[in-house]
N, CA, C and O of each residue as an XYZ file, in Angstrom:
608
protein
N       0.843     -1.165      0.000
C       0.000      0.000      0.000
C       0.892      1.234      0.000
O       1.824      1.411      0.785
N       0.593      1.884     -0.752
C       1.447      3.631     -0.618
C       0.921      4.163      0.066
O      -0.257      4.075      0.413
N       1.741      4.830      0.388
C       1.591      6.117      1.267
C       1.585      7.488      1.151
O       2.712      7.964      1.013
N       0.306      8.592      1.167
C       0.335      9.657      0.898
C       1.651     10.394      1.261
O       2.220     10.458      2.351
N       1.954     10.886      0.166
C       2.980     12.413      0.501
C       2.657     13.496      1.210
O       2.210     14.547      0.751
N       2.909     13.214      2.474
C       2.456     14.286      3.647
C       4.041     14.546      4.094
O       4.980     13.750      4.122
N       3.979     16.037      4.452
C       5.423     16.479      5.726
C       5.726     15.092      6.626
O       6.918     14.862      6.830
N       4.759     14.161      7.175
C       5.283     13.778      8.245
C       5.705     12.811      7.727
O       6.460     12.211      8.492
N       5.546     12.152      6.388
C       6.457     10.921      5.962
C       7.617     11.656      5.531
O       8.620     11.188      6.070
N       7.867     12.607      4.782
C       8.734     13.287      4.456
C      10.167     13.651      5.546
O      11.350     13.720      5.214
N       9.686     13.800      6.625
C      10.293     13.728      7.435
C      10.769     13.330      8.323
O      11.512     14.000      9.040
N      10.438     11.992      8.543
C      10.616     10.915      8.722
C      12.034     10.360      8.119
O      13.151     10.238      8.622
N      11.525     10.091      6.882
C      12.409      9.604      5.889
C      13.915     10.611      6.448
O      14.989     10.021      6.561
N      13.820     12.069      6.745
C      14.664     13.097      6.881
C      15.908     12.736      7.917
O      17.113     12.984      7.964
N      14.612     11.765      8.995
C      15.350     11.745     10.295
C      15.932     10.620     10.259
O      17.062     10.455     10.720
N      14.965      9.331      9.487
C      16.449      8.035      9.078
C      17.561      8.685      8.226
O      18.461      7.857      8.090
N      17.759      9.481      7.796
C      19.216      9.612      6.969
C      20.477      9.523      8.156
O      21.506      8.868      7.985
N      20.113     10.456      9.593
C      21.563     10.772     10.089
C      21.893      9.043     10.657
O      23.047      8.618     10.622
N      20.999      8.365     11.046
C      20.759      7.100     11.549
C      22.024      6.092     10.416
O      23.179      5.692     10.563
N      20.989      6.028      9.322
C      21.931      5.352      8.338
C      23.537      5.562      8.017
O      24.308      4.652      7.711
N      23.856      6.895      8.147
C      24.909      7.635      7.339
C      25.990      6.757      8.954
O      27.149      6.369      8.802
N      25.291      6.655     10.185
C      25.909      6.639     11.577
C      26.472      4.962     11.119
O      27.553      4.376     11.054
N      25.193      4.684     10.896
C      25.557      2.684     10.836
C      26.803      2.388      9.603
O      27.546      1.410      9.674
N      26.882      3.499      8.386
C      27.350      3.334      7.364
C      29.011      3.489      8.090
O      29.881      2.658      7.825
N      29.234      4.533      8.911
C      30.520      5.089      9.298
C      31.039      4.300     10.299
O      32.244      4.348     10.547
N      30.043      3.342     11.111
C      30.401      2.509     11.992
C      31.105      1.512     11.415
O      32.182      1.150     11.889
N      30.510      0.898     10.202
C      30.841     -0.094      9.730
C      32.482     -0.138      8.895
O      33.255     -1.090      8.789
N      32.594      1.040      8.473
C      33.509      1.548      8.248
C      34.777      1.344      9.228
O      35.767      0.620      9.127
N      34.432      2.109     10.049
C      35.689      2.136     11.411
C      36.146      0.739     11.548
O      37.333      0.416     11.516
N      34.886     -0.301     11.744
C      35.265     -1.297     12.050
C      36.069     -2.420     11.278
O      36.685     -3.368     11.766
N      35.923     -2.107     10.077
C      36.321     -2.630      8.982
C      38.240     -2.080      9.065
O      39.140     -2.745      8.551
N      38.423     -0.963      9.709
C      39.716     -0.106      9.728
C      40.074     -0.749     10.923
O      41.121     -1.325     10.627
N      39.847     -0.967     11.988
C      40.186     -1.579     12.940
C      40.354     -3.221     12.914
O      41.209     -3.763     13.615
N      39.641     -3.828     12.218
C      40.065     -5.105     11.588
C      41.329     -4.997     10.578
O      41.968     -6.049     10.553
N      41.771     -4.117      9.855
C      43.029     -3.864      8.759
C      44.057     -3.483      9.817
O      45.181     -3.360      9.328
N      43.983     -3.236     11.282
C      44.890     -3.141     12.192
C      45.112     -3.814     13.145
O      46.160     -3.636     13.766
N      44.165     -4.811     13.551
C      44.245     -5.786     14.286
C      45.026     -7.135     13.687
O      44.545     -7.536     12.627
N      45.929     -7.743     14.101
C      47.007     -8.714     13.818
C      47.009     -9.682     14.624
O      46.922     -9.539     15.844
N      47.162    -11.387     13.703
C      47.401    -12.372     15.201
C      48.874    -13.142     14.593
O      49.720    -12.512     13.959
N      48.983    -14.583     14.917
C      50.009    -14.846     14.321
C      50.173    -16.329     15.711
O      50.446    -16.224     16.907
N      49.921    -17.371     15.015
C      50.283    -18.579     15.885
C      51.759    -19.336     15.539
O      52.062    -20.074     14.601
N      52.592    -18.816     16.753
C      53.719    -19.334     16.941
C      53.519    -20.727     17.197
O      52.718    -21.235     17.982
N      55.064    -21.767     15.781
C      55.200    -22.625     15.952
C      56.398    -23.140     15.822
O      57.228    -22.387     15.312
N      56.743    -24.179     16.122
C      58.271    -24.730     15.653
C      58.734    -24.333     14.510
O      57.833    -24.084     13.709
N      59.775    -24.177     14.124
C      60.361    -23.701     12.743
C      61.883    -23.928     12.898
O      62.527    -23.082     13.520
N      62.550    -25.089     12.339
C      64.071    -25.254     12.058
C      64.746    -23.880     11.720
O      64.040    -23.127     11.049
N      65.716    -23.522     11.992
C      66.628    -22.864     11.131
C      67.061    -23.475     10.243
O      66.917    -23.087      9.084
N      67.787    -24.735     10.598
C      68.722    -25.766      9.955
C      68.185    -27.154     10.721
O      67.594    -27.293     11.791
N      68.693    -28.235      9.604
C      68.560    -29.228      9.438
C      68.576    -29.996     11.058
O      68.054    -31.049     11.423
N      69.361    -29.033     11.784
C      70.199    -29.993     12.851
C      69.430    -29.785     14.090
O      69.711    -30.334     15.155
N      68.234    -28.796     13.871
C      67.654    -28.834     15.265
C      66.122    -29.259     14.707
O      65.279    -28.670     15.384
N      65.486    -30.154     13.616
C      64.606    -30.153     13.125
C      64.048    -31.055     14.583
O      62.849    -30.978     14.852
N      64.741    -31.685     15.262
C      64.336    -32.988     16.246
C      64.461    -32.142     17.683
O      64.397    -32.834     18.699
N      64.606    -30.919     17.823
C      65.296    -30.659     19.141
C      64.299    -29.537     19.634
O      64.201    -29.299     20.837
N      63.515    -28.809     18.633
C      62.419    -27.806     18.805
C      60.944    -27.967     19.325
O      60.292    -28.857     18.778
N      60.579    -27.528     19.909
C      59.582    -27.860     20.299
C      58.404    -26.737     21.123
O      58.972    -25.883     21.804
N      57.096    -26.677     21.120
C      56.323    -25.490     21.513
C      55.267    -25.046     20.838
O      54.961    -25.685     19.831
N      54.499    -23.927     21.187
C      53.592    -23.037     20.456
C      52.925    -21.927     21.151
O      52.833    -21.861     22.377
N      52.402    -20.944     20.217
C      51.856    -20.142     21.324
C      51.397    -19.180     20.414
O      51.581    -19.390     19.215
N      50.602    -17.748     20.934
C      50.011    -17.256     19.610
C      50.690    -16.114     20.132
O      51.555    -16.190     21.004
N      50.151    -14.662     19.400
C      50.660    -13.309     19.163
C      49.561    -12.503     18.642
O      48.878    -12.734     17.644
N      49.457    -11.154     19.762
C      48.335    -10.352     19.297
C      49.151     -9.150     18.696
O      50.136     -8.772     19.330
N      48.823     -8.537     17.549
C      49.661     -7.040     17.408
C      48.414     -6.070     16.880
O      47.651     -6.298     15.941
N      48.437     -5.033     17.681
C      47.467     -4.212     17.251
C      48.242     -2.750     16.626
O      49.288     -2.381     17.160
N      47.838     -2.211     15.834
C      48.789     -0.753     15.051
C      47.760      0.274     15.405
O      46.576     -0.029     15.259
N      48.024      1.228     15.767
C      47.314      2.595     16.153
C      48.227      3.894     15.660
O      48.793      4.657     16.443
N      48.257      3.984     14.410
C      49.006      5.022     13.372
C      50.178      4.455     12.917
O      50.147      3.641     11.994
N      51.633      4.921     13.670
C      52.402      3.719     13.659
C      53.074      3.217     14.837
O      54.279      3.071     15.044
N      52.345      3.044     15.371
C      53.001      2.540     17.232
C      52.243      1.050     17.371
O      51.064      0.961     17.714
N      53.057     -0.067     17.068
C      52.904     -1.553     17.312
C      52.511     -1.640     18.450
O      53.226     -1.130     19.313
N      51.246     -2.310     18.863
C      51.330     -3.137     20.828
C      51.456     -4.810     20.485
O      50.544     -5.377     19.883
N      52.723     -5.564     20.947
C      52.369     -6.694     20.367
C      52.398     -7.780     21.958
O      53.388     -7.655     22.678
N      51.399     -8.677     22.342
C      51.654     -9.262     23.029
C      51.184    -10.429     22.976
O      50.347    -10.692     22.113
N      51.694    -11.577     24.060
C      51.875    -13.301     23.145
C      51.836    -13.856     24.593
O      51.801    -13.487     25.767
N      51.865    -15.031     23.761
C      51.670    -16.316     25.137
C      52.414    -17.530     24.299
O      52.006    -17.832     23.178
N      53.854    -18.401     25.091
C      54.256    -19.209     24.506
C      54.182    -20.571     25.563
O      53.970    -20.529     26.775
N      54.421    -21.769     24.729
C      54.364    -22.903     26.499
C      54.987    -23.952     25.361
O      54.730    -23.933     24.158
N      56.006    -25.008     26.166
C      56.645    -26.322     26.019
C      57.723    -26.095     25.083
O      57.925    -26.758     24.066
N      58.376    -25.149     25.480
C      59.344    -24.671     24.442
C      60.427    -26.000     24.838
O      60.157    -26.740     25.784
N      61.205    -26.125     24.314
C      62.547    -27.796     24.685
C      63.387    -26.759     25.415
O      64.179    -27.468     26.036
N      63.683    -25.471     25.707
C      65.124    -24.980     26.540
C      64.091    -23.093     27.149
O      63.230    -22.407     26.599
N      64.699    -23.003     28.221
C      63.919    -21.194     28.676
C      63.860    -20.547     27.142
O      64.551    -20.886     26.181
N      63.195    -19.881     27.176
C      63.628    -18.424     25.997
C      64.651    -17.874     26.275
O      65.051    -18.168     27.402
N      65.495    -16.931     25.523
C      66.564    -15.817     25.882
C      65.962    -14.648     24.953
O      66.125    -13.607     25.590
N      65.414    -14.401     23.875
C      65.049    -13.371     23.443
C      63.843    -13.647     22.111
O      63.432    -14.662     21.549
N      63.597    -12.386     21.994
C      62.772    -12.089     21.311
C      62.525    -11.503     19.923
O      63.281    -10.556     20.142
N      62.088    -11.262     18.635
C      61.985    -10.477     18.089
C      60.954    -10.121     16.714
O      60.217    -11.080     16.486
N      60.801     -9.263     16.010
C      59.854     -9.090     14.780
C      61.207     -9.194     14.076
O      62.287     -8.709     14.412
N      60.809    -10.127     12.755
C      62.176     -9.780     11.377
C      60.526     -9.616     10.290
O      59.305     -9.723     10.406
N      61.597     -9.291      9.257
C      61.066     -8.708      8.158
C      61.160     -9.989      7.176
O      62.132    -10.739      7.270
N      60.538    -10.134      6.603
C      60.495    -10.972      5.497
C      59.173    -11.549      5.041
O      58.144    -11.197      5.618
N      59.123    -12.701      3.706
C      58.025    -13.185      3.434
C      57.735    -14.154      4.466
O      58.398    -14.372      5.480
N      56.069    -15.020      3.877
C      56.367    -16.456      4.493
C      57.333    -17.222      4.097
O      57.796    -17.205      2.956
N      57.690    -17.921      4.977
C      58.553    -19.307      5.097
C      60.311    -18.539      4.640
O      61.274    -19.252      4.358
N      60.360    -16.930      4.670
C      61.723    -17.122      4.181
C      62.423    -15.889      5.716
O      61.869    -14.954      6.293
N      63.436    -16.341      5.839
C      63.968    -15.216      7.222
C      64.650    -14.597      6.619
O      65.389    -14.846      5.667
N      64.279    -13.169      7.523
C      64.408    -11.914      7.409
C      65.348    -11.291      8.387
O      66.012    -12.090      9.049
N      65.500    -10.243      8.568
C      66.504     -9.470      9.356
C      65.972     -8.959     10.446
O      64.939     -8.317     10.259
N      66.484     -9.071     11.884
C      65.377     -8.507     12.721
C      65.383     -7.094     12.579
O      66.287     -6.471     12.021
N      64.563     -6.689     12.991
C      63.763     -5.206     12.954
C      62.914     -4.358     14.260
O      62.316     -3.286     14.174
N      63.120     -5.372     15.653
C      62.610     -4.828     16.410
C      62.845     -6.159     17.419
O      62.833     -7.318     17.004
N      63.100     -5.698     19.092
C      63.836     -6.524     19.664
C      62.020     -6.421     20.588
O      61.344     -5.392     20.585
N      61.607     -7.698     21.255
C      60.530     -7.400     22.143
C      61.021     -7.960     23.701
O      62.210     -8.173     23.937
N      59.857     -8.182     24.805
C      60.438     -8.660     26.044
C      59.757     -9.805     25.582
O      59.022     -9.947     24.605
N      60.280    -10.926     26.813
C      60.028    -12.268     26.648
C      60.560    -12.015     27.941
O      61.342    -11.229     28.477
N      59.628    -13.265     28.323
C      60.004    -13.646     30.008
C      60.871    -15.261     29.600
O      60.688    -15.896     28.562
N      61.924    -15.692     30.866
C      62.848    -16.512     30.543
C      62.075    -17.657     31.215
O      61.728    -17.641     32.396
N      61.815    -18.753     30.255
C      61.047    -19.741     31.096
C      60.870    -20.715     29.571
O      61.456    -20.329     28.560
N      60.085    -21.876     29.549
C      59.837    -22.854     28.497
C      58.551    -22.369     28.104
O      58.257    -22.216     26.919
N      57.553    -22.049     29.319
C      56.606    -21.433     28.933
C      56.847    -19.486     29.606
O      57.514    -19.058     30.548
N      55.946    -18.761     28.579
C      56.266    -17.455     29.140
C      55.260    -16.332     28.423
O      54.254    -16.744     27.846
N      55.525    -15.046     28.466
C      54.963    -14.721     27.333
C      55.881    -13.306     26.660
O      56.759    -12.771     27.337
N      55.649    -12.986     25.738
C      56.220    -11.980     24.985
C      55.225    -10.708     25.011
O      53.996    -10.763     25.017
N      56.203     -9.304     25.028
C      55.359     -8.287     24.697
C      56.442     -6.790     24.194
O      57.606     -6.707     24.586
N      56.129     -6.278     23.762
C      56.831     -4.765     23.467
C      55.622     -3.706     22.617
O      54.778     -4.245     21.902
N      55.644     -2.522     22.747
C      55.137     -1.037     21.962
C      56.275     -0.674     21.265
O      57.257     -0.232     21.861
N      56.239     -0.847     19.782
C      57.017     -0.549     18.695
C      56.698      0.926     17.968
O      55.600      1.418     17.706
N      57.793      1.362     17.778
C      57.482      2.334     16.268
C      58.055      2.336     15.442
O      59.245      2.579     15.240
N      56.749      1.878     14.465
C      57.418      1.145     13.107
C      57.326      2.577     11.901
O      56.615      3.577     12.001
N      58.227      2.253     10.891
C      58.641      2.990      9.754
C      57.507      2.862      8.752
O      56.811      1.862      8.575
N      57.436      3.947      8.168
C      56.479      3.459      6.824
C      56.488      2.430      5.683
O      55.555      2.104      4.949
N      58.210      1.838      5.710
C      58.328      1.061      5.289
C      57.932     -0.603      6.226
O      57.433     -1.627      5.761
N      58.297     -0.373      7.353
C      57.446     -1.654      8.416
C      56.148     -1.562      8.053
O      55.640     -2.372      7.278
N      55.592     -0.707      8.507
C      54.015     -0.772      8.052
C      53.570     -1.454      6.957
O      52.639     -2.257      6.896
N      54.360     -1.048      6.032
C      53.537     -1.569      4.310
C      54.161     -3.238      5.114
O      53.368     -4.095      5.504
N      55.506     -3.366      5.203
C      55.666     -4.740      5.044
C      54.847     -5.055      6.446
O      55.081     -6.260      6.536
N      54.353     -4.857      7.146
C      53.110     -5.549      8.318
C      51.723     -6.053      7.223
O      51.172     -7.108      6.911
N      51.595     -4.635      6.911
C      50.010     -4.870      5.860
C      50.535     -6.053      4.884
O      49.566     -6.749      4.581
N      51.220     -6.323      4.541
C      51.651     -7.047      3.233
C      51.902     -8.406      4.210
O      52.139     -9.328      3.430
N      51.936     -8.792      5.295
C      51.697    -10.092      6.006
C      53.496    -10.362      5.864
O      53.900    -11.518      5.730
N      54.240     -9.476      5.899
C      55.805    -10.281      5.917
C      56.825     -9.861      7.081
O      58.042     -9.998      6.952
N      56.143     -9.274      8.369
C      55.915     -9.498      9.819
C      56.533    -10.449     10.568
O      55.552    -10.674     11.277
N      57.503    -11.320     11.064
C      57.078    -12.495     11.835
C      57.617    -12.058     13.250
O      58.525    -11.227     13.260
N      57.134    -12.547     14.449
C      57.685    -13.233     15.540
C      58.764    -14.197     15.508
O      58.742    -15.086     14.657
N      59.924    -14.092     16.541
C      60.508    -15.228     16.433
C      61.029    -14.998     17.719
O      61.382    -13.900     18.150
N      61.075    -16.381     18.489
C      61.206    -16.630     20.144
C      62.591    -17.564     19.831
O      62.543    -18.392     18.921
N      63.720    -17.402     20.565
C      65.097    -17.877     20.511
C      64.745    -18.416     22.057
O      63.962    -18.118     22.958
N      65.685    -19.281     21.837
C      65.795    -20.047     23.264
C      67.503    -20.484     23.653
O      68.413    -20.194     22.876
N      67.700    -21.084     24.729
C      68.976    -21.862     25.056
C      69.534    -22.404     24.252
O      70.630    -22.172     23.741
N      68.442    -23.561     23.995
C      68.747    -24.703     23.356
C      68.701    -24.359     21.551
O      69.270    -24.988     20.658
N      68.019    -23.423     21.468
C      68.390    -23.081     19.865
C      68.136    -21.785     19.547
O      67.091    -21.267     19.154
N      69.439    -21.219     19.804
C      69.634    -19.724     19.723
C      69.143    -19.370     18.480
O      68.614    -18.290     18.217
N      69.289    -20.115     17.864
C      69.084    -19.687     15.901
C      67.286    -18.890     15.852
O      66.878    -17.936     15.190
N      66.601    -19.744     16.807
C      65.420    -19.576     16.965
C      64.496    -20.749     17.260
O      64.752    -21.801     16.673
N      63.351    -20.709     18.172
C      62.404    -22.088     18.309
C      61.465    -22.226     17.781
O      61.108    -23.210     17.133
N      60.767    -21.001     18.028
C      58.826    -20.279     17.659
C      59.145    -19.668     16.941
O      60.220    -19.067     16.937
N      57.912    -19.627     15.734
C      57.904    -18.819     14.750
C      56.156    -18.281     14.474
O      55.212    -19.024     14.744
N      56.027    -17.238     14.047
C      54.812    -16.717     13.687
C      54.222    -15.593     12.848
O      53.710    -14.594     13.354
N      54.329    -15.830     11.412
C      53.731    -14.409     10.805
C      52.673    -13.567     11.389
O      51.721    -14.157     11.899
N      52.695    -12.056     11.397
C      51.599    -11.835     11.775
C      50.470    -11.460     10.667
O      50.794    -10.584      9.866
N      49.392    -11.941     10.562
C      48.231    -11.864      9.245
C      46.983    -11.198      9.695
O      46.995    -11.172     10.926
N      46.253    -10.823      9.367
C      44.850     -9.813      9.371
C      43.801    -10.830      9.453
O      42.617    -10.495      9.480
């Protein structure tokens, strides 16, 4: 059934616009806040051949970006030796990169990782571009134990 063209449908219609335009901009933000929100599940990863049997663990990684200031924090457990350090390298998947940012790590098999970074415009693109990783070093394999891209 239609509805006569009177002021009060007219205006009506007037007063859903700011409503819509609100849900439209919400959706928006959120969509921008998902393109900045980052996870990344740390797992075993050889350097070399010789510790393929000796690694062991997992654990995940949250990184959130707020312009360009990284918050990244993690949870690791059953690592084979304590941690000794921490870090983000640069590179694709599956290929290592150069580190680029040192984080904390607590010294233990299980522990967790965290640091507030400020990354370059060139970090950034390579974050958005998924070539990011985590990597947790330990005692027993300094080279590195845990590994984890971070992805959207």
């Amino acid at each position: 059934m239609l509805t006569p063209r009177t002021p009060l449908n007219a205006l009506r219609r007037l007063a859903a616009l700011p409503l819509l335009m609100l849900l439209l901009l919400g959706s928006a933000e959120t969509l921008g806040q998902s393109m900045n929100s980052l996870h990344g599940r740390l797992s075993p990863m050889p350097v070399t051949a010789a510790t393929v049997k000796t690694i062991t663990g997992q654990g995940e990684v949250r990184a959130i970006l707020n312009g360009n200031t990284l918050n990244v924090s993690g949870h690791f457990e059953g690592m084979s030796s304590p941690a000794t350090m921490a870090h983000i390298h640069m590179g694709p998947k599956a290929i290592p990169g150069p580190v680029i940012l040192r984080l904390d790590v607590t010294s233990g098999s299980s522990g967790s990782i965290s640091g507030t970074l400020t990354l370059t415009p060139e970090q950034i693109e390579a974050l958005h571009a998924e070539s990011l990783y985590v990597q947790i070093h330990s005692e027993g394999n300094p080279e590195g134990e845990l590994r984890g891209w971070l992805t959207h």
